[in-house]
C-alpha positions as CSV (number, residue, x, y, z in Angstrom):
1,X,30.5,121.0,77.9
2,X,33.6,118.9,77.9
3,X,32.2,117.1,75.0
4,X,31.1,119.7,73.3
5,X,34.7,120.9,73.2
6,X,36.6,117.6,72.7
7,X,34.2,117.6,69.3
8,X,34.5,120.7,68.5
9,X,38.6,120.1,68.3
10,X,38.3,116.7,66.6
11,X,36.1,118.2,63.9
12,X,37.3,118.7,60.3
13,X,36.8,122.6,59.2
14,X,36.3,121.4,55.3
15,X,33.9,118.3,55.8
16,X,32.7,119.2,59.4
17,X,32.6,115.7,60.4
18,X,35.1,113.8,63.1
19,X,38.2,113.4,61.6
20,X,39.0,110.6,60.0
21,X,43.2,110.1,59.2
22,X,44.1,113.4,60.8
23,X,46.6,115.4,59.3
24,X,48.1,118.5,61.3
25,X,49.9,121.2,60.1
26,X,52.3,123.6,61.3
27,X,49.9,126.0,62.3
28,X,48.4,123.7,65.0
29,X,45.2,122.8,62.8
30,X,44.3,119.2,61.9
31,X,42.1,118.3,58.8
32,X,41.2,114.8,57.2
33,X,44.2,113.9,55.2
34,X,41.9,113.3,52.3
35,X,39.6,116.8,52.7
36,X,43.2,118.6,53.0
37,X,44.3,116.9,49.9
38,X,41.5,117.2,47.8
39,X,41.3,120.8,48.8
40,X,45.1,121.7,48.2
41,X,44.3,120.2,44.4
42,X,41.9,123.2,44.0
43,X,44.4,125.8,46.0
44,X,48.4,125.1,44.3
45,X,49.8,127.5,46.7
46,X,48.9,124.7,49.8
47,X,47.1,127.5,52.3
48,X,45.9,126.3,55.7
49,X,42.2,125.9,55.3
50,X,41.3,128.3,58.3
51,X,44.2,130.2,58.6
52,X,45.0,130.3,55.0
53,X,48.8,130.2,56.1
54,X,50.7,128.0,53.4
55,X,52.4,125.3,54.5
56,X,55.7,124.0,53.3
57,X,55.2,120.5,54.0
58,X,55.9,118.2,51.0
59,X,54.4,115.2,52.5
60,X,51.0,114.8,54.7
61,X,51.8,112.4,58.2
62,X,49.0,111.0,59.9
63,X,48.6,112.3,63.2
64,X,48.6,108.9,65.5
65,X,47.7,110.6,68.4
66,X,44.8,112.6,66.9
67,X,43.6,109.7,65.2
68,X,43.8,107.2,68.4
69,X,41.7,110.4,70.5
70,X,39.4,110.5,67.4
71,X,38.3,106.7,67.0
72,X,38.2,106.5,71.0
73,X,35.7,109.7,71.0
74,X,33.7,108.0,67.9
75,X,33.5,104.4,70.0
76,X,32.2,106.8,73.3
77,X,29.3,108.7,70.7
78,X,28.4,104.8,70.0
79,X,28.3,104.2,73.4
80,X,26.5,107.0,74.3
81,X,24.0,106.6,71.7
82,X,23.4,103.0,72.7
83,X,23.4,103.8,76.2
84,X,20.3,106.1,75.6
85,X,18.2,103.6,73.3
86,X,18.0,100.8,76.0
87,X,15.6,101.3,79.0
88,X,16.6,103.1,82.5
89,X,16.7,100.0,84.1
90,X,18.3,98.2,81.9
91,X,21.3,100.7,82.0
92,X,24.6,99.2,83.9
93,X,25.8,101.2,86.4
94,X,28.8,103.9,85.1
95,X,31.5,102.0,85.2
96,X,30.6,98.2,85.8
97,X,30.7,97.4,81.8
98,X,32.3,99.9,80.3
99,X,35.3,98.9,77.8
100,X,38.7,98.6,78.5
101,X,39.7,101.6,76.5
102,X,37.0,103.7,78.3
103,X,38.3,102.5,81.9
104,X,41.9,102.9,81.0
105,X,41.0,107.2,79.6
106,X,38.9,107.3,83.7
107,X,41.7,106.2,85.2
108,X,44.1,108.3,82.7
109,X,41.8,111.6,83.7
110,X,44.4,114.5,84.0
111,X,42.8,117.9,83.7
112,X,39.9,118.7,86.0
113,X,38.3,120.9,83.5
114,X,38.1,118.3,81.1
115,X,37.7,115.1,83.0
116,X,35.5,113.0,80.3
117,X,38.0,113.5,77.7
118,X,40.1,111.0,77.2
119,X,43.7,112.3,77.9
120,X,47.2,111.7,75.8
121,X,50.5,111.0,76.4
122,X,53.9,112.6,76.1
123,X,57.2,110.0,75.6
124,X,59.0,113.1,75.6
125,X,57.9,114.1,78.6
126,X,56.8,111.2,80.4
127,X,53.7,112.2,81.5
128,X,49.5,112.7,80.5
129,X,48.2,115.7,78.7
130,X,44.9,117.2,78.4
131,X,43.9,117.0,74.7
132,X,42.0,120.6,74.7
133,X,44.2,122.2,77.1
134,X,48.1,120.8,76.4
135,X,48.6,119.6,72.8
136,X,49.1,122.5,71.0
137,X,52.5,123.1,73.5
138,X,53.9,119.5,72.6
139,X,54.2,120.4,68.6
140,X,57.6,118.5,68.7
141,X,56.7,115.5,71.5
142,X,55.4,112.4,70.2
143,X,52.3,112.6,71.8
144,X,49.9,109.2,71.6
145,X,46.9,107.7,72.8
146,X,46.5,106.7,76.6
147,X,46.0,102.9,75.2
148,X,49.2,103.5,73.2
149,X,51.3,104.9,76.1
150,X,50.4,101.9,78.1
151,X,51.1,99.2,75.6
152,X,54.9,101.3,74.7
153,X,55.7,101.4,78.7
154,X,54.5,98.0,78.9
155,X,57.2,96.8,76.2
156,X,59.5,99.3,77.6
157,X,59.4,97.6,81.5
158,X,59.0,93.9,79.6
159,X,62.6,95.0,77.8
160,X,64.0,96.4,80.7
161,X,63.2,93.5,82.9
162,X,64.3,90.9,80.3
163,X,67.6,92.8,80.3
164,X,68.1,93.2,84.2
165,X,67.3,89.7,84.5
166,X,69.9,88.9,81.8
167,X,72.7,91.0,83.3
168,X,71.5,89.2,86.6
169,X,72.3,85.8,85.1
170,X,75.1,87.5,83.4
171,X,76.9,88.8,87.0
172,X,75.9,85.1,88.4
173,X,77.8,83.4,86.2
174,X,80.6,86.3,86.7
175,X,80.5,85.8,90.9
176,X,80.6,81.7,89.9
177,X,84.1,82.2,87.6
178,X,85.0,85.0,90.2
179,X,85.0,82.1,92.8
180,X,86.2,79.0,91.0
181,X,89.4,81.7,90.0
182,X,89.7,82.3,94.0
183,X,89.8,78.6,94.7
184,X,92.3,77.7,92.0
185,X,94.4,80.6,93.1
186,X,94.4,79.2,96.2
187,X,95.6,75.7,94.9
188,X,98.3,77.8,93.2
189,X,99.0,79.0,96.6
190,X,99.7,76.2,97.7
191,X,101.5,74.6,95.1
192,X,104.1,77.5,94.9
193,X,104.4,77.5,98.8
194,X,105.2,73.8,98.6
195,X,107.8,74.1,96.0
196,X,109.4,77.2,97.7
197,X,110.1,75.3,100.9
198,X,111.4,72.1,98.3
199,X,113.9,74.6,97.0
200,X,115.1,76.2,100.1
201,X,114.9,73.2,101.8
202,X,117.6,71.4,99.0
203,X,119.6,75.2,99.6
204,X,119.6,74.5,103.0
205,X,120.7,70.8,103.1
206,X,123.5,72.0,100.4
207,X,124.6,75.1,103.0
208,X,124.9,72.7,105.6
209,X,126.7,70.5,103.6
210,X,129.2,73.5,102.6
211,X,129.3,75.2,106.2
212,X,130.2,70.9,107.3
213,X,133.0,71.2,104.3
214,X,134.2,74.1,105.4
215,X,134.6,73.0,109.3
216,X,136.2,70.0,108.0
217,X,138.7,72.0,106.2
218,X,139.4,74.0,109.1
219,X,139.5,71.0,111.3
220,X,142.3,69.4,109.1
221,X,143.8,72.6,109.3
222,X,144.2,72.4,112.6
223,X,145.9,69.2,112.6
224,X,147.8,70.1,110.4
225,X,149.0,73.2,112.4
226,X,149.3,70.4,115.5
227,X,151.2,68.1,113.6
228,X,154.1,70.9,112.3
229,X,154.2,72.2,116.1
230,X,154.2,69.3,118.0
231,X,157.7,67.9,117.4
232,X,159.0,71.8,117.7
233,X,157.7,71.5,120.7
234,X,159.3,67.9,122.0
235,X,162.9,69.4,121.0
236,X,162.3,72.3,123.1
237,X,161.1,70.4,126.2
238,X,164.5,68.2,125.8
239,X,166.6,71.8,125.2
240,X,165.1,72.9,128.2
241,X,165.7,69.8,130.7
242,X,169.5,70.1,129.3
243,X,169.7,73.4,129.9
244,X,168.4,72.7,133.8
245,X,170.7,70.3,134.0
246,X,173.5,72.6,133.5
247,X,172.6,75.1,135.5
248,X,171.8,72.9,138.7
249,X,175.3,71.3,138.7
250,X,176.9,75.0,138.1
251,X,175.5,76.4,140.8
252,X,176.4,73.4,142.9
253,X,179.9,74.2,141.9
254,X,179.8,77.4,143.0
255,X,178.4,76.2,146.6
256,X,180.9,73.5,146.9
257,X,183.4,75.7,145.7
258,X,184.8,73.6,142.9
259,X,185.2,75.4,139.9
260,X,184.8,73.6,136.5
261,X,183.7,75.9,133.5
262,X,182.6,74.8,130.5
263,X,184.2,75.5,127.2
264,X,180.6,75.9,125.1
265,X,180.0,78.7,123.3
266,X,177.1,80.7,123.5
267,X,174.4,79.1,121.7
268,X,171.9,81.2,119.2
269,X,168.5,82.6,120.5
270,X,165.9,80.2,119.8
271,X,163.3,81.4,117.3
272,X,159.9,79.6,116.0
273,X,159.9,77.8,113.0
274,X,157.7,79.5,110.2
275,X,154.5,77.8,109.1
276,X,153.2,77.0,112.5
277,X,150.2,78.9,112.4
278,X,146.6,78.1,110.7
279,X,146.4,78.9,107.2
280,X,143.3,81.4,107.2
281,X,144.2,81.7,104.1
282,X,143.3,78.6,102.6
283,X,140.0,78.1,104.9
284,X,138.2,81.4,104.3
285,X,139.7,82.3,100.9
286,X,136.7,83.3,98.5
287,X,134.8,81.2,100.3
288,X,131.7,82.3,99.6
289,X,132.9,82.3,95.6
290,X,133.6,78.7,96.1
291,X,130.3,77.7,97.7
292,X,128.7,79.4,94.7
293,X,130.5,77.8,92.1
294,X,129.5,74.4,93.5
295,X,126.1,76.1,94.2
296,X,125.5,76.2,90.3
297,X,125.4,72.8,89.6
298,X,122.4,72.6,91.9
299,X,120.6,75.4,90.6
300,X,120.2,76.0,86.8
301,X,119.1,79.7,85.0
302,X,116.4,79.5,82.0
303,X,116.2,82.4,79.6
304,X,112.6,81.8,79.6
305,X,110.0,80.9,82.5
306,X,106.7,79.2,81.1
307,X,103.5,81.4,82.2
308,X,100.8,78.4,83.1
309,X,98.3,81.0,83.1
310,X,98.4,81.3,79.6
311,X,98.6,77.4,78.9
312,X,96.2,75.5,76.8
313,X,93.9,73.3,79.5
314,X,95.5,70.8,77.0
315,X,99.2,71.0,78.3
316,X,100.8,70.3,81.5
317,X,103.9,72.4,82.4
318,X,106.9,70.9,84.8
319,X,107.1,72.3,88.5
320,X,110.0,74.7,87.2
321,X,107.9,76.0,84.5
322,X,110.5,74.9,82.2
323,X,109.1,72.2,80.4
324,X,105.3,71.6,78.6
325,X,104.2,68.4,77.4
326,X,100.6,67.5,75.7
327,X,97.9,65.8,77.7
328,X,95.0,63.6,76.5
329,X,92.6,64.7,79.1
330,X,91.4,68.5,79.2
331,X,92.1,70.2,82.4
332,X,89.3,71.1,84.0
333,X,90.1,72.8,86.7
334,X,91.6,75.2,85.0
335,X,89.7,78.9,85.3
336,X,89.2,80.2,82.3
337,X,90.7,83.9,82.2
338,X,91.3,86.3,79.5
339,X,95.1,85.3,79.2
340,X,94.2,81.8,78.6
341,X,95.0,80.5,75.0
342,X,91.9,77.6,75.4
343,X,91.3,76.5,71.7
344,X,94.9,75.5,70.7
345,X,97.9,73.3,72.3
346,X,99.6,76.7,73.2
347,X,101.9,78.4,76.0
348,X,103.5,81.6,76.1
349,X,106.6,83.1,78.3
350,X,106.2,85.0,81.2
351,X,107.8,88.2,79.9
352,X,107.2,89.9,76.7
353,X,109.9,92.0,75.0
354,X,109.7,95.1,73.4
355,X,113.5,96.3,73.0
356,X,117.1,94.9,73.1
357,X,118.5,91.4,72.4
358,X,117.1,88.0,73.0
359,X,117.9,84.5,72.7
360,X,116.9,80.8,74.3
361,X,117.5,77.3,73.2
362,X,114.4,74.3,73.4
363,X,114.9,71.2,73.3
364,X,112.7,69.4,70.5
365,X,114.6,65.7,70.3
366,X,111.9,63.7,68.2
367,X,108.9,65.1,68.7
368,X,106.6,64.9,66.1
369,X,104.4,67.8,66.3
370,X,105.4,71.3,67.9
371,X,106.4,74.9,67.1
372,X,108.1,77.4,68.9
373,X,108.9,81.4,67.9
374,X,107.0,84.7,69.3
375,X,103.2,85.9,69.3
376,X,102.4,89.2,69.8
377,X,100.8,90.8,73.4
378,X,97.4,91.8,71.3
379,X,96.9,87.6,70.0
380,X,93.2,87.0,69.9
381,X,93.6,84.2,72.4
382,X,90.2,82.7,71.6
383,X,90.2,82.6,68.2
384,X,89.1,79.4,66.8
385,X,90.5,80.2,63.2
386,X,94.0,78.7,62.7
387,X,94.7,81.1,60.0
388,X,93.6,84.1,61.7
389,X,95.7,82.8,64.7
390,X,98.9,82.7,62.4
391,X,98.6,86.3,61.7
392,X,99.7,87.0,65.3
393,X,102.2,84.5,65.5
394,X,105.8,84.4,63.5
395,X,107.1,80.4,64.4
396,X,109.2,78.1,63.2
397,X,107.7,73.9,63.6
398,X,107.7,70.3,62.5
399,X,104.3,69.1,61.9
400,X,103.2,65.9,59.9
401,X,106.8,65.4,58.8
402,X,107.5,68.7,57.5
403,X,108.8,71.6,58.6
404,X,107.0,75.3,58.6
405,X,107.8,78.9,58.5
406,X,104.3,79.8,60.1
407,X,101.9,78.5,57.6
408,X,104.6,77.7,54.3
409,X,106.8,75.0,54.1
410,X,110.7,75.1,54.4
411,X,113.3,72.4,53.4
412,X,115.9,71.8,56.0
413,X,118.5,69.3,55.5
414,X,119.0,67.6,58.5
415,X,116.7,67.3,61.4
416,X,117.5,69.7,64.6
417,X,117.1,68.5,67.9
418,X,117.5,71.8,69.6
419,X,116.3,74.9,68.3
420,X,118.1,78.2,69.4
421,X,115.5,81.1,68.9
422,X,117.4,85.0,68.6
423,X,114.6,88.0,68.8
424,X,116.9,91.0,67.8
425,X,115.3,94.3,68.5
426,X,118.3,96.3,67.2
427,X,118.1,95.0,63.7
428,X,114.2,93.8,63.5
429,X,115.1,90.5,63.2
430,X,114.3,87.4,64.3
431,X,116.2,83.8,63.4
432,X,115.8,80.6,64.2
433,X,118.9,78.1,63.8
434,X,120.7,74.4,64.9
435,X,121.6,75.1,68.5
436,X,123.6,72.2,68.4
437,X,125.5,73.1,64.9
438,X,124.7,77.3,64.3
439,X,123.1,76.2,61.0
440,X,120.8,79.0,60.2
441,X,116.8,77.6,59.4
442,X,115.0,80.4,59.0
443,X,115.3,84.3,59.4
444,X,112.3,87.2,59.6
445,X,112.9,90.7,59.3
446,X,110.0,92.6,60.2
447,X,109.8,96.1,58.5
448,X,108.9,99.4,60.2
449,X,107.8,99.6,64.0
450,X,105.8,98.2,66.2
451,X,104.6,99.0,70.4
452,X,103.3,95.7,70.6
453,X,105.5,93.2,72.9
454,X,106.8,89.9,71.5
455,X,105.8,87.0,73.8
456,X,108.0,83.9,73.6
457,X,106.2,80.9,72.3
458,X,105.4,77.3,72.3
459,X,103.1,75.0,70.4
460,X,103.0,71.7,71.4
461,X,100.7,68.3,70.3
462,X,100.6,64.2,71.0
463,X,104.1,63.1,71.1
464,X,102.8,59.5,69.6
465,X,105.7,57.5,70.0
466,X,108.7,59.5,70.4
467,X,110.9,59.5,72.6
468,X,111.0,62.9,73.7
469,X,107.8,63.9,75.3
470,X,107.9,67.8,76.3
471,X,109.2,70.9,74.9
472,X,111.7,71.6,77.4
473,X,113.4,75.4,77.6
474,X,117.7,75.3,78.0
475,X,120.4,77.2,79.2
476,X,122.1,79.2,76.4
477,X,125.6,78.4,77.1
478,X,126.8,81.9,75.9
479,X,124.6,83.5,78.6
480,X,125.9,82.1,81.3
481,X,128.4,84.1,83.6
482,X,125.7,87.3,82.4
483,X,122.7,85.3,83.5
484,X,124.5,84.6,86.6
485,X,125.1,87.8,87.9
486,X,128.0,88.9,90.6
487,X,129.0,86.3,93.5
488,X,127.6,86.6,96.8
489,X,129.5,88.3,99.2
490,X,129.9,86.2,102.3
């Protein structure tokens, strides 16, 4: 009965045979493609064949679906047919050697009413349909073959595996970074804690030197003090035995009755002497203004601190973070992390500026190959292109003998030693000049606005021979009492 009404639905109504490149149309009814065609040539108007409902499709699809469940039912008619021709015991047991595709619709068997016919599948949905009882309510599903549905979700679960396991490989090498930037941190730890305890420990030795300076200064105060008081003292002691003196013999008159006044006057009231006391003065006056004076010549301010987590595995910066030189050997233990500028010689500042006035001073010398200037926050910091690089950069260097304005060459007449670089917010500008004798070398002014932040910059290569070796960052003179700040109170 089942098969009665699976052929019954896979039958064409205009050549009455299995459909062969089924068609359907919007009225639910499928057709051979060629039957429909060849009947549409005789009927201009395009009417269904058994509804005679006229359809507006231009083009004729092939059903997929229809057209799997059509050649499966064909191959099972074969089957059946051959089945009957061989003798009873000849005939395998249902099941044992039956195809694959006839297995696979068994196994597929949704609809208990229909349980030979070989059932479809939804991707919409996700699930089997009956062919006789479901397909007309999917018009709009991609519906396809049992065989079909396996092979797509076969592919699918392939893709999505092959995906997983790359995004497993992926997070791996993630976790590996993740770790090897965990252990490096912890060097920096380390190195920051050991240079830390350098620096106080040199405060410390200099405070104890200045709190021994200042002792000592009291200390010769107090001698000082001694040595003024002392003879004051002496003269007194000798006033005093005279005056004893005196009185002892005039009161021996007066027991002896012999009466022999003396003609002195009445001396003055003794008084101290001034300037007998410690000068507080002198040993506590801005004392704490005069330990931080001195305290300057041990400690120096840079305009600009080196960031070394945005230096080339190519350069090595001083302990300061003040200095950057060119290495031979690549650094690997460096992590690599977004900030890092891996493919060129490069370095950036610590703080990026997006108002106001700025200016620092580095010391070139001799060296051969370097540039120094700003780069902006959004640099592609991977970028292998020099040119494309240059786009994010505005720099002033000496490469190869000649001097650049980024990528152009400039004449300059005599060779600077020490570049001063000005970034001036106010006016868009930003110059780069002789530190040593003001002479302008190049000036940008960048039109219109920007939110981007400028980032300091240094570019540094092989020093060769030269004599100066590093890039090293100086104290603009004209900064000084601002970079300083206020005194410490004491």
């Amino acid at each position: 009965m089942a098969e009665s009404s699976l052929e019954s639905f896979l039958t064409c109504s205009v050549c009455l045979d299995i459909v062969t490149e089924p068609v359907s149309l919007s009225c639910h009814h499928s057709f051979c493609k060629r039957c429909l065609t060849e009947h549409w040539a005789r009927q201009p108007s395009r009417p269904c064949p058994v509804c005679r409902r006229r359809s507006s499709k231009e083009a004729l699809d092939v059903n997929f679906a229809l057209k799997e469940l059509s050649i499966s039912f064909r191959q099972k008619l074969q089957l059946s047919a051959q089945t009957q021709d061989r003798p009873t015991q000849d005939r395998p047991t249902r099941g044992a050697s039956e195809p694959p595709s006839v297995q696979t619709q068994r196994q597929w068997s949704v609809c208990p009413s229909h349980p030979q016919v070989p059932p479809l599948f939804c991707l919409d949905e996700s699930r089997p349909l009956c062919p006789l009882c479901e397909f007309s309510l999917h018009p709009q599903h991609t519906v396809v073959s049992g065989e079909e549905a396996q092979r797509r979700l076969k592919e699918l679960i392939s893709s999505q595996l092959q995906a997983l396991t790359e995004e497993k490989h992926q997070c791996e090498e993630l976790q590996q970074s993740y770790e090897e930037i965990q252990l490096y941190a912890e060097k920096q730890a380390g190195d920051c804690e050991r240079h830390i305890r350098a620096g106080f420990s040199r405060l410390h030795q200099f405070l104890q030197e200045e709190e021994q300076r200042a002792l000592s200064a009291l200390r010769e105060e107090q001698l000082r003090q001694k040595k003024n008081i002392s003879p004051e003292l002496e003269k007194l002691r000798e006033k005093l035995s005279s005056v004893d003196k005196i009185i002892q013999e005039l009161q021996q008159q007066l027991e002896t009755h012999t009466y022999r006044p003396r003609q002195e006057s009445t001396p003055p009231r003794p008084r101290p002497k001034a300037g007998l006391l410690l000068d507080q003065a002198k040993v506590l006056g801005n004392l704490g203004f005069r330990v931080w004076t001195r305290m300057k010549r041990l400690v120096r301010y840079q305009p600009v601190v080196l960031d070394p987590n945005t230096a080339s595995p190519r350069l090595s910066l001083s302990d300061d973070l003040s200095s950057v030189r060119f290495t031979e050997t690549w650094n690997k233990e460096l992590p690599e992390v977004p900030e890092r500028l891996s493919e060129y010689p490069i370095v950036l500042g610590s703080v990026g500026y997006s108002s106001g006035t700025h200016q620092w001073d580095v010391e070139v010398g001799d060296h051969p190959h370097w540039y120094v200037g700003v780069a902006k926050e959004s640099i592609e910091r991977k970028e292998e292109s020099q040119a494309s690089l240059l786009k994010g950069l505005m720099c002033f260097g000496y490469n190869n003998g000649q001097y650049y304005k980024g990528s152009k060459l400039v004449k300059v007449k005599k060779s600077p030693e020490k570049i001063r670089v000005k970034l001036d917010f106010n006016t868009g500008t930003l110059s780069f000049s002789d530190a040593d004798h003001m002479t302008p070398l190049y000036s940008k002014t960048k039109k219109g606005t920007s939110t981007d932040k400028l980032f300091p910059l240094f570019w540094v290569g092989p020093a060769g021979g030269a004599k100066t070796k590093e890039l090293k960052i100086c104290e603009v003179q004209s900064e000084d009492s601002r970079s300083m700040g206020n005194p410490p109170s004491f």
